[in-house]
DSSP file (Angstrom, degrees, kcal/mol; ACC not computed):
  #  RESIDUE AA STRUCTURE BP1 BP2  ACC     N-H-->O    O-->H-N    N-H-->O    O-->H-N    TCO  KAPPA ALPHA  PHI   PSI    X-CA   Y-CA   Z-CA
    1    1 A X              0   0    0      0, 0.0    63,-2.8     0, 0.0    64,-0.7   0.000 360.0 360.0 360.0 129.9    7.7  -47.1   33.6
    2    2 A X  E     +aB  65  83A   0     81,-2.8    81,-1.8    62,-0.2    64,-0.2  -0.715 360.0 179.8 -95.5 163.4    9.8  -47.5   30.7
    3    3 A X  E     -aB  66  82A   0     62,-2.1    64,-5.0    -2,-0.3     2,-0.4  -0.775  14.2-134.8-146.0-180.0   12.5  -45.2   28.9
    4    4 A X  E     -a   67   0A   0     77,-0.5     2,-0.7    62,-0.2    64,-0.2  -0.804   9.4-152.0-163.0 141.5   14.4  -45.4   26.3
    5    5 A X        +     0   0    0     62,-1.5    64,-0.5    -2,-0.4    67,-0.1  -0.553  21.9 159.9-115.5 148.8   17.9  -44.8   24.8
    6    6 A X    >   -     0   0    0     -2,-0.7     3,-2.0    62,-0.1    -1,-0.1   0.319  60.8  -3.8-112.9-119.4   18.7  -44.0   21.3
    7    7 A X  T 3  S+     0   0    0      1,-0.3     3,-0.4     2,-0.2    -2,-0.0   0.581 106.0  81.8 -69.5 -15.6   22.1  -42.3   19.6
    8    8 A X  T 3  S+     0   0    0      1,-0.2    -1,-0.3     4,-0.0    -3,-0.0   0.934 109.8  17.5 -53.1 -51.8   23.9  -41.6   22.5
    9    9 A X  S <  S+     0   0    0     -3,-2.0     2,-0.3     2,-0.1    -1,-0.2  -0.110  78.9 140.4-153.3  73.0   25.0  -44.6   22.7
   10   10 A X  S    S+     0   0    0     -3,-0.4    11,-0.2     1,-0.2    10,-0.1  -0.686  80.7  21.4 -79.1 136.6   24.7  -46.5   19.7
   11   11 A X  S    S+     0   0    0      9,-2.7     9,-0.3    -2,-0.3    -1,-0.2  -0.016  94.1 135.9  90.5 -32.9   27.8  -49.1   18.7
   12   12 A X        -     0   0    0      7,-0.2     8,-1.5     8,-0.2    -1,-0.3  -0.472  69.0-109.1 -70.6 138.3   28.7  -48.7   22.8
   13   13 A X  B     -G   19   0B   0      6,-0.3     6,-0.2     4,-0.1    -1,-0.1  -0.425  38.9-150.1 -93.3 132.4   29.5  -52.3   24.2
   14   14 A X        -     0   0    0      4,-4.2     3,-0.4    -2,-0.1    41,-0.2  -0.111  36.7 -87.0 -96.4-164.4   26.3  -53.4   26.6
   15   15 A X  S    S+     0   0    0      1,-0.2    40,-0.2     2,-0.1    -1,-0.1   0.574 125.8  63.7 -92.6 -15.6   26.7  -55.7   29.5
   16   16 A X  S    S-     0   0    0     38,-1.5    -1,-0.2     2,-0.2    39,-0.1   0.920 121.4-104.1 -48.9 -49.0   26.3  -59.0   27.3
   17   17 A X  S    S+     0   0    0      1,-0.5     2,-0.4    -3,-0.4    -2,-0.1   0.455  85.9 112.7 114.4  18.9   29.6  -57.9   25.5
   18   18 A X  S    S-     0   0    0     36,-0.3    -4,-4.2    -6,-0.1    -1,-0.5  -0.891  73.2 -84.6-113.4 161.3   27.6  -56.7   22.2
   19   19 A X  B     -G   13   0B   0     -2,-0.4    -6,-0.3    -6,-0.2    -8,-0.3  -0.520  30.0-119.3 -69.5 115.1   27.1  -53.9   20.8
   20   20 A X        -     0   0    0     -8,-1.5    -9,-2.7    -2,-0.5     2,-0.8  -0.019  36.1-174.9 -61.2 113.9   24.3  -51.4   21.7
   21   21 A X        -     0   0    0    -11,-0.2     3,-0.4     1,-0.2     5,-0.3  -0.865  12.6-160.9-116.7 111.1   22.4  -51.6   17.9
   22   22 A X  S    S+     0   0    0     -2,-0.8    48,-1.0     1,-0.3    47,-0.3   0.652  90.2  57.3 -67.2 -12.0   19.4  -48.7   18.4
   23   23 A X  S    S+     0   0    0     46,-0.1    -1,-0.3    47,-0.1    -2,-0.1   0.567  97.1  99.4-107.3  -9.8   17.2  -50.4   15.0
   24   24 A X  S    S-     0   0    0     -3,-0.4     2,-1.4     1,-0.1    47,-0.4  -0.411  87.8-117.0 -69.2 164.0   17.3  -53.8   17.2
   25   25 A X        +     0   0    0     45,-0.1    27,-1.4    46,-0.1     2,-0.1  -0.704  70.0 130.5 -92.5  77.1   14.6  -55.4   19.6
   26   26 A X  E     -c   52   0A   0     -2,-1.4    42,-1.2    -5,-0.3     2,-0.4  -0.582  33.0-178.9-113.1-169.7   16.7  -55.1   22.8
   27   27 A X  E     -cD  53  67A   0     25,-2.1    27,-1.5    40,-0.2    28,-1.2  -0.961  23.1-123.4-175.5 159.4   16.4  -54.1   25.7
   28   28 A X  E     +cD  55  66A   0     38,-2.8    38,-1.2    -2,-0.4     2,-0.3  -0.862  26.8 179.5-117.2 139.1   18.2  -53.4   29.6
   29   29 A X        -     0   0    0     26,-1.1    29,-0.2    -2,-0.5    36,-0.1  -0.997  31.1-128.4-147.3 133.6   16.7  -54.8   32.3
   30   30 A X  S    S-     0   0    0     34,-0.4    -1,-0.1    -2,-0.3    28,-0.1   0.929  99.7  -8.1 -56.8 -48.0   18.1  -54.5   36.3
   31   31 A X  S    S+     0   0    0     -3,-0.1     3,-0.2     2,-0.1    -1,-0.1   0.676  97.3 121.5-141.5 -32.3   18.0  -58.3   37.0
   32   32 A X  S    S-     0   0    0      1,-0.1    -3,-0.1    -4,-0.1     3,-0.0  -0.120  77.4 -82.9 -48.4 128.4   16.5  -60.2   34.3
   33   33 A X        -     0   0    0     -2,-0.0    20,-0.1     4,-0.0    -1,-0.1   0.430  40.5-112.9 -21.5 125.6   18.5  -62.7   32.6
   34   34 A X  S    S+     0   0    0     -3,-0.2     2,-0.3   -19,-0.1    20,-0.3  -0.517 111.1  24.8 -58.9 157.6   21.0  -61.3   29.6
   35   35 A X  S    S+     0   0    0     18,-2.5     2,-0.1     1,-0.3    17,-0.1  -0.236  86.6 128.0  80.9-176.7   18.7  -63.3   26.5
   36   36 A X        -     0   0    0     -2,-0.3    17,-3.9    54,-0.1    -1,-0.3   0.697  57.6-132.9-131.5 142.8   15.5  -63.6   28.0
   37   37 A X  E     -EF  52  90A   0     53,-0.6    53,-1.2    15,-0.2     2,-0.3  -0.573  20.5-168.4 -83.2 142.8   12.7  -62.2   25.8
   38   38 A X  E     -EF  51  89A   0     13,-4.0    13,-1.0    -2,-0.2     2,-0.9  -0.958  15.9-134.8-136.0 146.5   10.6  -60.2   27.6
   39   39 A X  E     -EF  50  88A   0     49,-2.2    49,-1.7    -2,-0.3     2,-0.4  -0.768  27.9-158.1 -89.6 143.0    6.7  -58.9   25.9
   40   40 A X  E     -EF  49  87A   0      9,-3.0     9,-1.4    -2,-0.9     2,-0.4  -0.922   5.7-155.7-107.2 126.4    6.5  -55.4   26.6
   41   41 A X        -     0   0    0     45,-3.3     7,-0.2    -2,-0.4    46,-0.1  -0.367  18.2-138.9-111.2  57.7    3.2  -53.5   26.7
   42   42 A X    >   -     0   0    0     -2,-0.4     3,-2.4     1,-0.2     2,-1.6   0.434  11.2-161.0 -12.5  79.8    2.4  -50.3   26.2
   43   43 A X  T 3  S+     0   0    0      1,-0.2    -1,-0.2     3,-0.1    42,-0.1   0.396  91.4  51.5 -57.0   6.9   -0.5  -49.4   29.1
   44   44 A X  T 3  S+     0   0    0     -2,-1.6    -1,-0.2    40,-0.3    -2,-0.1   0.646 128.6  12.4-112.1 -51.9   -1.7  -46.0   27.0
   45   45 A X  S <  S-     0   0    0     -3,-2.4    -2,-0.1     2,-0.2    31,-0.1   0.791  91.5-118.4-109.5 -67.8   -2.3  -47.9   23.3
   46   46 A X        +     0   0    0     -4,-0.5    -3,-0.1    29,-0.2    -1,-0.1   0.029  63.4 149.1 127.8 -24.4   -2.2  -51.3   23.8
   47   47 A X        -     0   0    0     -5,-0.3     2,-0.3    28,-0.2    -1,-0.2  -0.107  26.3-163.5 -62.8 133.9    1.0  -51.6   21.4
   48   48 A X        -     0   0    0     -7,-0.2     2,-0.3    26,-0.1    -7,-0.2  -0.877  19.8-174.0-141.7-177.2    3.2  -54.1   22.1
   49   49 A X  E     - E   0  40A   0     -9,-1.4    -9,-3.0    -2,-0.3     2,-0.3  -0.990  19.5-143.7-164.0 140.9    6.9  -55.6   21.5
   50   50 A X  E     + E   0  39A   0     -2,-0.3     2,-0.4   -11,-0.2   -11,-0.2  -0.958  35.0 170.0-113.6 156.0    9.0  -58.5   22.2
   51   51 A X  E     - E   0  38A   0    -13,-1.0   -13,-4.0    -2,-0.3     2,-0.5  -0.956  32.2-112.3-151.8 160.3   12.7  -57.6   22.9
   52   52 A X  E     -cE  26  37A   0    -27,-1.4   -25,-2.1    -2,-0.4     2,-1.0  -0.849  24.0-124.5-104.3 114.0   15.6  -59.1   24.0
   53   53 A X  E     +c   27   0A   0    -17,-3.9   -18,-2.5    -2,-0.5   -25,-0.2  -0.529  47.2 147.8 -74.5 121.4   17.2  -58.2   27.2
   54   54 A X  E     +     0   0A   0    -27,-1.5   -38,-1.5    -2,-1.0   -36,-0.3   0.502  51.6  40.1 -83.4 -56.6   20.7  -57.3   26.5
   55   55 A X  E    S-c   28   0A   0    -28,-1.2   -26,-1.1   -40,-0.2     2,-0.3  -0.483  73.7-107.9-100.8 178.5   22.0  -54.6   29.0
   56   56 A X        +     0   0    0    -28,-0.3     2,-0.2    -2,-0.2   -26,-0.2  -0.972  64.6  39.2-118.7 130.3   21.8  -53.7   32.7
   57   57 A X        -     0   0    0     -2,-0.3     9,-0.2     1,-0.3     2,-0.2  -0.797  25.3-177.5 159.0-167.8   19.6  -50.6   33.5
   58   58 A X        -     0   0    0     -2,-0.2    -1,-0.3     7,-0.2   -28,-0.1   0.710  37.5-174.8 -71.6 165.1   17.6  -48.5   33.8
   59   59 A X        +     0   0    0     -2,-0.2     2,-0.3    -3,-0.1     5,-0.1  -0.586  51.6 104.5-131.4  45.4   19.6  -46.6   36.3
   60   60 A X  S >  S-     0   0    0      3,-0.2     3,-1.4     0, 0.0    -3,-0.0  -0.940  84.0 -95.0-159.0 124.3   16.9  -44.1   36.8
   61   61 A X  T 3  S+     0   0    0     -2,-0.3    -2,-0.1     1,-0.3    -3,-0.0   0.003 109.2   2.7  -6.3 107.2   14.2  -43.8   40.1
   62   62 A X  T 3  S+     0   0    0      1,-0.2     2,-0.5    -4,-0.1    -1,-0.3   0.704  95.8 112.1  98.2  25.6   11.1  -45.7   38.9
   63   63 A X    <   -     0   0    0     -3,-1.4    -1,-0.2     1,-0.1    -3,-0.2  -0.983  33.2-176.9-129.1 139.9   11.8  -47.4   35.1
   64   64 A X        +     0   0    0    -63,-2.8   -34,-0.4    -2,-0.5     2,-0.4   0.884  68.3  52.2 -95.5 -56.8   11.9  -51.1   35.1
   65   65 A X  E     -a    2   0A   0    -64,-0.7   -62,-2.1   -36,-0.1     2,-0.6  -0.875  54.6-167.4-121.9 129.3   12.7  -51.1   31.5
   66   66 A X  E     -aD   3  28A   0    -38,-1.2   -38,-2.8    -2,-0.4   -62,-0.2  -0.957  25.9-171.0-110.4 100.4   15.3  -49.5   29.2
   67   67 A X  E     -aD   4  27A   0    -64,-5.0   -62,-1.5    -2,-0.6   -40,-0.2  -0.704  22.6-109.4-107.8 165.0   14.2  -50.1   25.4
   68   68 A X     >  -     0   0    0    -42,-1.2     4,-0.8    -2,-0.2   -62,-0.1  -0.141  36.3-107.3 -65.6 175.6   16.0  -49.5   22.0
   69   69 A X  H  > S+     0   0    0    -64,-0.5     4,-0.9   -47,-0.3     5,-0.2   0.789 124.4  56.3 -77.9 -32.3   14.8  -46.8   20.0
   70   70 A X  H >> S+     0   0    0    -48,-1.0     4,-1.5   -46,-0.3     3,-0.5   0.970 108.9  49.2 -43.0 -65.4   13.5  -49.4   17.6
   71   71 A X  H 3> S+     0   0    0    -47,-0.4     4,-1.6     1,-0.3    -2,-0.2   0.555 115.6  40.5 -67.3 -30.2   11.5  -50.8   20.6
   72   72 A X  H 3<>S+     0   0    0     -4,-0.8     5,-2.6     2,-0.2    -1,-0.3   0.560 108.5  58.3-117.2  -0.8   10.1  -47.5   21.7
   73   73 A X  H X<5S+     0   0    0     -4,-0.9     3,-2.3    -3,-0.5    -2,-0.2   0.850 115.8  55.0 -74.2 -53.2    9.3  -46.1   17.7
   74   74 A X  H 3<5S+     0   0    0     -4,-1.5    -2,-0.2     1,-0.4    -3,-0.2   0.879 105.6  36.0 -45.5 -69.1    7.4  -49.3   18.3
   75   75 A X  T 3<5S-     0   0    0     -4,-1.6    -1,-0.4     1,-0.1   -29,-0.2   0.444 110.4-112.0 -79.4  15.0    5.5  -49.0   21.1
   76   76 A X  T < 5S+     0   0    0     -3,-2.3    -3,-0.2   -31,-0.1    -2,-0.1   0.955  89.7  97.0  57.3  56.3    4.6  -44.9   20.4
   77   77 A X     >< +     0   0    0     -5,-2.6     4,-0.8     3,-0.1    -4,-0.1  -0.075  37.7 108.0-151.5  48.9    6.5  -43.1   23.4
   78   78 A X  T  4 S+     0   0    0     -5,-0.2    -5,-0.1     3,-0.1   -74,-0.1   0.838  81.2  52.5 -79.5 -37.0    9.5  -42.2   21.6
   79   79 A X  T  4 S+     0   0    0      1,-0.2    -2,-0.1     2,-0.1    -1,-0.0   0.608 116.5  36.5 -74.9  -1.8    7.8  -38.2   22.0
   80   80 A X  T  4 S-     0   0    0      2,-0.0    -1,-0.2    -4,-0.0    -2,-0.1   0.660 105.3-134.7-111.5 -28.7    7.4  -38.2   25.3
   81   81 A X  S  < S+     0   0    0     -4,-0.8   -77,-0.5    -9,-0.2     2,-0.2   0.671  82.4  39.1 103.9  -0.7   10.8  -40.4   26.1
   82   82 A X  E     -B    3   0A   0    -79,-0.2     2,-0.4   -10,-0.1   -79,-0.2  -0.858  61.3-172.7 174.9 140.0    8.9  -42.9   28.8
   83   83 A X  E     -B    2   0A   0    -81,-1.8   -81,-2.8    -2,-0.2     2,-0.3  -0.970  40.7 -98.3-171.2 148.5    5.2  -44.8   29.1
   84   84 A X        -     0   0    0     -2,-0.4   -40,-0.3   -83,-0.2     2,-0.1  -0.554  57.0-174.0 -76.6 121.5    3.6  -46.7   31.8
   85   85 A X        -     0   0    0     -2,-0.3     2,-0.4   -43,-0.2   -45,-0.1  -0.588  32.7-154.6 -95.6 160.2    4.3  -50.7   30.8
   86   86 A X        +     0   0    0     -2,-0.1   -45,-3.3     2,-0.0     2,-0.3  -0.887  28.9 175.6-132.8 134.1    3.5  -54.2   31.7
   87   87 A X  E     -F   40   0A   0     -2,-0.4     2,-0.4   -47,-0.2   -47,-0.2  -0.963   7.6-174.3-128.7 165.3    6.3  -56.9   30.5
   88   88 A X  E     -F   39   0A   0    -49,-1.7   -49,-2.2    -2,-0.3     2,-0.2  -0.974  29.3-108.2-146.6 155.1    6.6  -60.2   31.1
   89   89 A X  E     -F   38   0A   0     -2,-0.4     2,-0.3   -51,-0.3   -51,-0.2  -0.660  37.3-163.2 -75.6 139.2    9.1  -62.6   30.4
   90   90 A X  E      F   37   0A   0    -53,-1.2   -53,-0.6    -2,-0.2   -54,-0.1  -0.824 360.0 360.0 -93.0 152.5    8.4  -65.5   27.4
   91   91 A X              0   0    0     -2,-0.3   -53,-0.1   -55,-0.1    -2,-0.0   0.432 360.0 360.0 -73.4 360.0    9.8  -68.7   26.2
């Protein structure tokens, strides 16, 4: 499951040491490496995104993935706030 966080905390400094920018393709991830791209795949449409892990999270029961607002306009779950994923890691 993925989520996502938008204006709340836009401009707040993420666990890289940059800034959280909500129109980028990032993303927060528990344990993956900070840089590593990962594609993320919406299991509902098919829509997908590559983002850059960035942060540490999600910090919430049962999401794997924390996307920007960008990232989740992207994938179509910005109105519901969360959608069932598959990501994988890229070169």
């Amino acid at each position: 499951m993925a989520s996502w966080y938008g204006a709340k905390f836009h401009g707040r400094k993420t666990a890289s040491g940059e800034r959280y920018n909500m129109h980028a393709m990032t993303a927060a991830h528990k344990t993956l490496p900070i840089g590593t791209k990962v594609k993320v795949t919406n299991l509902r449409n098919s829509k997908q995104v590559v983002v850059r892990i960035n942060d540490r999270g999600p910090f919430h029961s049962g999401r794997i993935i924390d996307l920007s607002k960008k990232a989740a306009t992207k994938l179509g779950m910005i109105g519901s706030g969360h959608a069932r994923v598959h990501i994988k890691a890229i070169d």
